[in-house]
Phi, psi and omega in degrees: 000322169337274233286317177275001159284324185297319189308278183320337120341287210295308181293334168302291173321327166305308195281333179306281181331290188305338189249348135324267191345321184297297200276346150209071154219026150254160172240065175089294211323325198287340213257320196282334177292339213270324201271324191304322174304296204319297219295326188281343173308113177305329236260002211276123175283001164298325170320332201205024171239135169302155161262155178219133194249154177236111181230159188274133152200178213269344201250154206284116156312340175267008181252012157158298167317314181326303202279326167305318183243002159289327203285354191267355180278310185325327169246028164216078185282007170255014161201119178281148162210143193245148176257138189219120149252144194251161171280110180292083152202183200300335166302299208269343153304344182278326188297300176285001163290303201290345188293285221294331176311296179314345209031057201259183181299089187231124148254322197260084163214150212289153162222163199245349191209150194291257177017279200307313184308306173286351172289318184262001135317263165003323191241034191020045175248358179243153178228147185322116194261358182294314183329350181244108193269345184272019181219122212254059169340279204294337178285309188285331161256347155106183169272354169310338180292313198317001186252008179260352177284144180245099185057065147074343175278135163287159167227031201155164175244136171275120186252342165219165184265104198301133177234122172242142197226251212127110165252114171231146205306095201286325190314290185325310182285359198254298151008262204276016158092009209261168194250156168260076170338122170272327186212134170203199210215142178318319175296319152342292198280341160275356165270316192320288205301344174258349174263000156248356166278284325189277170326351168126000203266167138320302196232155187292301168196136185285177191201068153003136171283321199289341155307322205330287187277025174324297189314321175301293174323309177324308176285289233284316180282014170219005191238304172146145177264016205225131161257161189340312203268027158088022198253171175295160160243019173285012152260006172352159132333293195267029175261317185304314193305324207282280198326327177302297184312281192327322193262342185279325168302291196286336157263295193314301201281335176050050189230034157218118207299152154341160181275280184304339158301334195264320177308307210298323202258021176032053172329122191269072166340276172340293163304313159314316215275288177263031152241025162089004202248343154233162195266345193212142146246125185271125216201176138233198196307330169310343173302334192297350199280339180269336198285005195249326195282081178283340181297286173281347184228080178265168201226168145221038185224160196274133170278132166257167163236181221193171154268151151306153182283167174255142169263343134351087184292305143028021178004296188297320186281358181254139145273146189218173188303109185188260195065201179227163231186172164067111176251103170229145213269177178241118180296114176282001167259041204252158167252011183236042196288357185265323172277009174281313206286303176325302183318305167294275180335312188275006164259320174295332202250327169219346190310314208242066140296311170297012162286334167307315161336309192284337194097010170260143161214161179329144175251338211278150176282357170293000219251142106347102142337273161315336198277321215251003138260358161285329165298350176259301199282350193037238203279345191254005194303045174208006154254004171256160156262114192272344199258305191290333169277342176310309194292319185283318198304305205219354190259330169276129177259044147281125164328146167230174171254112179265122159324147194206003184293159149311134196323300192300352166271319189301309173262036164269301167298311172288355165292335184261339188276321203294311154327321164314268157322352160269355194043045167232025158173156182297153161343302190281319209265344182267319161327320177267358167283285174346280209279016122324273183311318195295311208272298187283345149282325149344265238264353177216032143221000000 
């Protein structure tokens, strides 16, 4: 009994010495053949385990993103990509913060406003893409991106293209002798609106909130919201002239709803519009996801488009609201970032085509044009004026804009037009409230 307890002493201690040796007594080489063996073992699981990226956005999965990354899983099953949507609003931009702080499963994610963009620059969660030499950002989307750089950097692709428009009732316009505008002017677009209230509509035109104050952006983003001597520029002229039009459609002329009204009661634009009850909507390309919905908006008149009116008599001087839009960053903490950067290239340039559907459409020059509006209109395409939407999408060329004022000044300015528009200060006094608050913002960034 003696004898075999040394022996079994003796064989641990042998074996202890040997799993030393092992574990430090290379110096690696031996240890990287060992993994190398591991990695050619069918039997090994890295081998046959996917990578899976996880991206955030803003948009509904059945509205387009779903069909987008099942059809890129189908042909890649050694990169997964999971779709997570958040509400694009402040909440849900808190949400896709606190992920990215948190280090939770973010590879991917859409931002929607320069502002937001430069903030998670700013917090290191978006990452520098010059590190990527095959793909030509500006070649490919054109100069409308350059507005998305941050101190000169991309920090992401803008993949689709933003359009804001005038959708009008073509039947109504044909009716009352009227033209479907390539260019006009706000004065313009309020004789329209009385000469189609005057025809039988409730309202002249409706007015989407996400546009509604473009104009005021329009003057400000091409003139500066800032002047030489460091002071606000919200008294502008034509910021007085835009508030001056609005209110006169909506008292005088009454052929655009009240302000306070369309908040209060969260007035279902969209639905007036295609149920007949307004003749014109100032909207963008999200509209088509309802005007496509005959189920729930069925209509029987044919849709025209337009540019937004200007308030500018000038041509040459306005800029209007577009660009390019769905910005999406590579999470500089993600561990998989070369196979997030395939993923982003193959979605601007061919994935996100079922995004037409939806009303996104490609922005990159890589995209079938025709491909990428027959795919918007789908089965109905013979209920548009197809020549006029062709002309708002890819045919006007007036410069465009991505809002870039900072959130608290935008909803700051809309705290003071609502006052207006509620009939509880004048014009002049909500303009000089506005280049107050601007100026004391000003003065403490």
């Amino acid at each position: 009994m003696g004898n075999k307890k040394g022996w079994a002493a003796l064989l641990l201690c042998t074996l202890l010495i040997g799993l030393l040796a092992g574990c430090g007594g290379n110096n690696g080489k031996e240890a990287q053949g060992n993994q190398g063996a591991a990695n050619n073992d069918s039997k090994a699981p890295s081998s046959n385990k996917a990578i899976k990226l996880t991206m955030w956005g803003g948009v509904p999965p059945e509205a387009g993103p779903q069909a987008v990354v099942d059809a890129w899983n189908a042909e890649h099953p050694d990169v997964q990509v999971e779709y997570v949507r958040f509400v694009n609003d402040d909440d849900g931009n808190l949400k896709l913060d606190t992920a990215l702080a948190t280090g939770q499963s973010v590879d991917l994610f859409v931002n929607y406003t320069v502002t937001q963009t430069a903030k998670r620059v700013e917090s290191g969660a978006a990452l520098d893409l010059s590190s990527f030499s095959d793909y030509d950002i500006d070649e490919k989307i054109g100069s409308n991106a350059e507005t998305w750089k941050i101190d000169g950097k991309y920090y992401g692709i803008p993949t689709k293209k933003n359009v804001q428009f005038f959708a009008l009732n073509k039947d109504a316009l044909d009716a009352a002798g009227l033209e479907v505008p390539k260019a006009w002017t706000w004065d313009e677009a309020k004789e329209y609106a009385k000469k189609l209230k005057d025809a039988g509509f409730k309202y002249g035109l409706v007015q989407h909130m996400e546009p509604f104050a473009d104009p005021m952006d329009s003057v400000l983003e091409k003139n500066g919201y800032v002047k030489e001597d460091g002071t606000s520029n919200m008294d502008h002229p034509l910021v007085l002239k835009w508030l001056e039009t609005m209110n006169a459609m909506m008292k005088d002329d009454q052929t655009t709803p009240p302000l306070g009204e369309q908040l209060t009661s969260k007035m279902p634009v969209e639905n007036m519009f295609l149920g007949g009850e307004a003749a014109m909507i100032n909207i963008g390309e999200w509209l088509i996801r309802s005007s496509n919905n005959m189920k729930d908006f069925p209509r029987d008149f044919t849709i025209a488009f337009a540019p937004v009116p200007r308030l500018t008599e000038n041509e040459e001087d306005f800029i209007t609201s577009g660009g390019v839009g769905d910005f999406i960053s590579i999470n500089a903490n993600s561990k998989n970032t070369e196979a997030a950067w395939e993923f982003l290239k193959w979605y601007a340039d061919e994935g996100m085509m079922p995004m037409a559907a939806g009303g996104r459409l490609p922005a990159s020059g890589a995209v079938d044009q025709e491909a990428a509006i027959k795919s918007l209109l789908g089965e109905y395409a013979d209920t548009y004026d197809q020549e006029s939407l062709e002309f708002v999408l890819y045919g006007n060329k007036a410069p465009t804009f991505v809002r870039k004022l900072p959130q608290e000044m935008v909803d700051m300015r809309s705290q003071e037009y609502e006052k207006f528009f509620l009939g509880n200060q004048s014009a002049d006094q909500t303009v000089q409230a506005m280049v107050k608050r601007h100026n004391e913002f000003l003065k403490q960034n």
